[in-house]
C-alpha positions in Angstrom: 118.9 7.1 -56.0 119.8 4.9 -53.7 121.7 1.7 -53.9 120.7 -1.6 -52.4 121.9 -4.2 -50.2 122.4 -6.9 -53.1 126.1 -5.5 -53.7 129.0 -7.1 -51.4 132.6 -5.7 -51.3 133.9 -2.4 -53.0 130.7 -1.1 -55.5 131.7 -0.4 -59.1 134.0 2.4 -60.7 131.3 2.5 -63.8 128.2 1.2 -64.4 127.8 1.5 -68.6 124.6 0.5 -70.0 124.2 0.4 -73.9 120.4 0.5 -74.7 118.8 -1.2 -78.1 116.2 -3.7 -78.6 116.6 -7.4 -77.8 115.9 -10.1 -81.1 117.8 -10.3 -84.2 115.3 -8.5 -86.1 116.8 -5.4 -84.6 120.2 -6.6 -84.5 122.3 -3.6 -86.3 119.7 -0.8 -86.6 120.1 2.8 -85.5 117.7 1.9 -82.3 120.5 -0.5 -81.2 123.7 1.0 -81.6 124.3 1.4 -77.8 124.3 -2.6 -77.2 126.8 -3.0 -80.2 129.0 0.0 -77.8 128.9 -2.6 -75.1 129.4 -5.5 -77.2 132.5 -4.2 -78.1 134.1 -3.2 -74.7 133.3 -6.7 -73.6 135.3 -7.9 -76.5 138.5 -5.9 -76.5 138.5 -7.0 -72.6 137.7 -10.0 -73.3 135.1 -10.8 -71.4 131.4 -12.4 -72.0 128.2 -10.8 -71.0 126.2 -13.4 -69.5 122.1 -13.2 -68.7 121.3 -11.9 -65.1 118.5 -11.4 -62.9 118.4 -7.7 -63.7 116.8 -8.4 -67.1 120.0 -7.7 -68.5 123.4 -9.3 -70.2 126.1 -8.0 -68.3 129.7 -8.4 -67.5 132.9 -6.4 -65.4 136.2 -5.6 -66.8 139.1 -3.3 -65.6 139.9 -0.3 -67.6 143.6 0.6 -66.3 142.6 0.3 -62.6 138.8 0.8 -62.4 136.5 -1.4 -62.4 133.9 -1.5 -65.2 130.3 -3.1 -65.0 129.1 -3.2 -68.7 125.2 -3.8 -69.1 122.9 -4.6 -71.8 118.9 -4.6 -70.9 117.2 -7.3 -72.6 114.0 -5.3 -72.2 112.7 -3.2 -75.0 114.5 0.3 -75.2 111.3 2.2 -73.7 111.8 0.1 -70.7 115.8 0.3 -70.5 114.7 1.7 -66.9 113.5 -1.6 -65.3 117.0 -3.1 -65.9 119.0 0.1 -65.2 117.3 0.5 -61.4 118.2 -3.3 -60.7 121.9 -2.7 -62.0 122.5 0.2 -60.0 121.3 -1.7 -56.7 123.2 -4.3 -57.1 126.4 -2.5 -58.2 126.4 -0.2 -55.4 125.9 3.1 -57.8 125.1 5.7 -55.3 126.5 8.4 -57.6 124.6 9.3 -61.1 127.8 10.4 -62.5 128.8 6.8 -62.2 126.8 5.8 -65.1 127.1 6.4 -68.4 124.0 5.3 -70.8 125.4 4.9 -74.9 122.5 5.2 -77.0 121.1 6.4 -80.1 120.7 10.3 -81.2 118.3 12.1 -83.8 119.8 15.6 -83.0 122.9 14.8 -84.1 124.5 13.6 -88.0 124.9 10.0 -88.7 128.2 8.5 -86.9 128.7 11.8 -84.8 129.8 11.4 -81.0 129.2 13.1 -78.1 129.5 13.2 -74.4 127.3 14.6 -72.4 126.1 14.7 -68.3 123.1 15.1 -67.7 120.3 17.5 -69.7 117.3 16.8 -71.6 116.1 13.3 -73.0 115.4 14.8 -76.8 112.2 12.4 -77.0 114.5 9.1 -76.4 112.0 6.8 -74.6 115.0 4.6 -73.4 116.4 8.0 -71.5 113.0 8.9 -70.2 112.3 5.4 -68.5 115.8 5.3 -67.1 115.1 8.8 -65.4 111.3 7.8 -64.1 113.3 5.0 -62.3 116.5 6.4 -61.0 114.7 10.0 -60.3 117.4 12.0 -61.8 118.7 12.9 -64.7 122.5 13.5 -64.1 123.8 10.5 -65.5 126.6 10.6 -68.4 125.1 9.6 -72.0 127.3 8.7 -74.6 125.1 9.8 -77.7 126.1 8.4 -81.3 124.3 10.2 -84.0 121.7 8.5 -86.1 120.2 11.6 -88.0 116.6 12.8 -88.5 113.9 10.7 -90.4 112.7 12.5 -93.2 109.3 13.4 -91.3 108.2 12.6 -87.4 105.7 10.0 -88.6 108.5 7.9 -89.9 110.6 7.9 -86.7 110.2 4.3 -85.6 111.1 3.1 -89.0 114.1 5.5 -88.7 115.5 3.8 -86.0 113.9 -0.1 -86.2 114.8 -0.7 -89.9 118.2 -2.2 -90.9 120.3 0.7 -92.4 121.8 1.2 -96.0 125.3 -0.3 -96.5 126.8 3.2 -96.7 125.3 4.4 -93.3 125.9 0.8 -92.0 129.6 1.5 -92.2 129.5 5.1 -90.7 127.6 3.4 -87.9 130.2 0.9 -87.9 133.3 3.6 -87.0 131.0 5.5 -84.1 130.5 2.3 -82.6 134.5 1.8 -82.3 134.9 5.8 -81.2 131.8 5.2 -78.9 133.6 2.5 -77.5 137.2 4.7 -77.1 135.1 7.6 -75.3 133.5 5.2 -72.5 137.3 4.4 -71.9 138.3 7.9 -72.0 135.7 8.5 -69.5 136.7 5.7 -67.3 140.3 6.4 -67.3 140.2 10.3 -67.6 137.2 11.7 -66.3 133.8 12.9 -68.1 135.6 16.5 -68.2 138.7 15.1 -70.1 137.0 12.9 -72.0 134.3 15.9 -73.1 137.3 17.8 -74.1 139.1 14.8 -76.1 136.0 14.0 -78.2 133.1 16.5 -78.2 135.6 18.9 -80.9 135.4 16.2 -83.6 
C-alpha cells in the first residue's frame, strides 16, 4: 500500500468507506447498508458528500480532534476497490489500520454489530476487490448483520431486494449503532471500541 502524491498537508486520521450499490433501486437494501453508515456520519457533522474524481461521494469531518474522510463508491459493491485505491492515494493512507470499510454481513443476525481488523472476506465481493487493490487485508470492517438467505442460490435477492418493514427497522437502529462504533473507533481506538461494542 502505498500512498500517492495527490494528497497535500497532514494525510487523514480515518479514511471510512461505506460500501452499497449506487441507484435508487437499491437504495435501503441489506447490500447497501454501509453507504446509509456514512450517510449518517456526514449528517450528524453536518457535512455534504459531494462527487469526486475517485468514483466516489465523499466528504471530511472532525470527530473530537481527528480528522475524518468519509467515502461512498459510486461503483457497484464488487468493484468498491477501484474507488477505495484512489481514496487512499489521495488521503495519504499509508497505514491499513487507518481504514475502516462498514458493510454488509451474512454471518451474523439481522441488526448485529461488530468490529473487526482484518481476517477473512466471508464471500463479500465488495471486501475481496478492496483487498486485490490495496494488497492487504488488515483494514478495520465495521460489519452490520444482514442474516443468511434461506438457500445460497437466493443470495443476491437476499441482499438486492428491499427488506420487510419489520427487518427495515432493525436495519434502521444498526445503521445509528454502526454509525456510534466508527466514532468510537475514531476517538478511542479499534481496541476500545472492540471492547465497547463487540459484547452486545
Amino acid at each position: 500500500m502505498r500512498a500517492g502524491r495527490e494528497r497535500r498537508g497532514t494525510p487523514i486520521d480515518l479514511l471510512v468507506i461505506g460500501l452499497g450499490n449506487p441507484g435508487e433501486e437499491f437504495a435501503r437494501s441489506r447490500h447497501n447498508v454501509g453507504y446509509e453508515v456514512v450517510t449518517e456520519l456526514a449528517r450528524r457533522h453536518g457535512a455534504r458528500l459531494k462527487k469526486s474524481r475517485e468514483q466516489a461521494l465523499t466528504t471530511e469531518v472532525n470527530q473530537d480532534g481527528r480528522r475524518l474522510a468519509l467515502a461512498m463508491p459510486t461503483t457497484f459493491v464488487n468493484l468498491s476497490g477501484d474507488a477505495a485505491s484512489g481514496l487512499v492515494r489521495r488521503y495519504g493512507i499509508t497505514d491499513p489500520e487507518r481504514i475502516v470499510v462498514v458493510h454488509d454481513e451474512l454471518d451474523l443476525p439481522p441488526g448485529v454489530v461488530r468490529i473487526k481488523e482484518g481476517g477473512g472476506l466471508a464471500g463479500h465481493n465488495g471486501l475481496r476487490s478492496i483487498t486485490q487493490h490495496l494488497k492487504t487485508q488488515a483494514y478495520v470492517r465495521v460489519r452490520i448483520g444482514v442474516g443468511k438467505p434461506p438457500s445460497k442460490e437466493q443470495g443476491a435477492d437476499h441482499v438486492l431486494k428491499r427488506l420487510p418493514k419489520k427487518e427495515r427497522l432493525v436495519l434502521e437502529v444498526a445503521v445509528q449503532l454502526a454509525a456510534d462504533a466508527v466514532e468510537a473507533i475514531a476517538t478511542d481506538g479499534v481496541a476500545a471500541a472492540m471492547t465497547a461494542f463487540n459484547g452486545r
